[in-house]
C-alpha positions as CSV (number, residue, x, y, z in Angstrom):
1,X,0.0,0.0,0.0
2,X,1.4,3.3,-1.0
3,X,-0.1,7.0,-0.8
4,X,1.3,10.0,-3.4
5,X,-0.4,13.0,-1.5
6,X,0.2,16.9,-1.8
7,X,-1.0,19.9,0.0
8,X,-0.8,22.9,-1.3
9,X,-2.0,25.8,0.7
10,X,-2.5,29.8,0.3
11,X,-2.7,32.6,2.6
12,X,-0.3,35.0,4.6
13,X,1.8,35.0,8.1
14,X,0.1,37.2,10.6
15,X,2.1,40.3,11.0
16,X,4.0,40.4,14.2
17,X,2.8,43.7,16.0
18,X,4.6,46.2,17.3
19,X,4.2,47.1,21.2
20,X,4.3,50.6,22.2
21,X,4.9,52.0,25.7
22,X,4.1,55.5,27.0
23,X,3.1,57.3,30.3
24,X,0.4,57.6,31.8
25,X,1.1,59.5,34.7
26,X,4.0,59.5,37.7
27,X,3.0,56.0,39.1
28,X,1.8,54.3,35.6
29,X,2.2,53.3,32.2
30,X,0.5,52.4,28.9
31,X,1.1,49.1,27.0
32,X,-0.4,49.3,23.0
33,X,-0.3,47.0,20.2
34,X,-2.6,46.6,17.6
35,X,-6.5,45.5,18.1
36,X,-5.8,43.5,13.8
37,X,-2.9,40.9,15.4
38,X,-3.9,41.4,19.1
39,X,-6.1,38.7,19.6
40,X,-3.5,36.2,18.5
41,X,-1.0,37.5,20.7
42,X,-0.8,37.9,24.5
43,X,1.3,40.2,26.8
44,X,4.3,38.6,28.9
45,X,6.6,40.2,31.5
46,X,9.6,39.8,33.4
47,X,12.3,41.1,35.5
48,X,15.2,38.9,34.5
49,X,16.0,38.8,31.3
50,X,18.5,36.5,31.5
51,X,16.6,33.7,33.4
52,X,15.4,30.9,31.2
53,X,11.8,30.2,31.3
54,X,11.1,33.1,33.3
55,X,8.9,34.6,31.1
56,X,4.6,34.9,32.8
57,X,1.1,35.8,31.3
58,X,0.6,39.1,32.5
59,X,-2.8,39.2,34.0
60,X,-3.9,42.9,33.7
61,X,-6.9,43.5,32.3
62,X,-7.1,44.3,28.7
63,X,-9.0,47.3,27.1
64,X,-9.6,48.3,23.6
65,X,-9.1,52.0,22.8
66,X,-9.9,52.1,18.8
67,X,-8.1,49.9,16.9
68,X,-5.4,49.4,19.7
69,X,-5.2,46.8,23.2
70,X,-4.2,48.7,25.9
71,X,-3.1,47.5,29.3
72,X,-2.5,49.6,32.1
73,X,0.8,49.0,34.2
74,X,1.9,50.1,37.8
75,X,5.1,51.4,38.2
76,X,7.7,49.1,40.1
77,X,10.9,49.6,41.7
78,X,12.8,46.9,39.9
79,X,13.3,46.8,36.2
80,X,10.2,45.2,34.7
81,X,10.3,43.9,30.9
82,X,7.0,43.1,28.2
83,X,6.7,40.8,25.4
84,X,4.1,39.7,22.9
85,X,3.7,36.4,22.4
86,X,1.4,33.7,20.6
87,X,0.1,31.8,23.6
């Protein structure tokens, strides 16, 4: 028993999206990335970079402010770091 199979498929990668940070006051700031790409992708954070696996969800609440995700971010003493990522 043999099988000669092909697959040909069509379509286009899903543009990674860009995150933008600004401030929203003294004590906060804003996290954006687009609403087109944002449902595919999900915010992480860290404060070590160079700690394997060390990488978590961020749980903040999302909001949509046009056609941009926003999450809203306290402040921290320590160096804190954000990624996108496809879960």
């Amino acid at each position: 028993m043999g099988f000669d199979m092909e697959l040909i498929g069509t379509g286009y990668p899903i543009p990674l999206p860009s995150l933008s940070i600004g401030r929203v006051d003294e004590n906060r700031i804003a996290l954006n990335w687009p609403l087109s790409s944002g449902s595919s992708f999900w915010l992480y954070s860290t404060t070590n970079l160079s700690a394997t696996g060390s990488w978590t969800l961020d749980t903040a609440s999302l909001q949509t402010n046009g056609d941009q995700i926003t999450v809203t971010q306290a402040l921290h003493a320590n160096a804190e770091f954000f990624r996108l990522q496809q879960p």
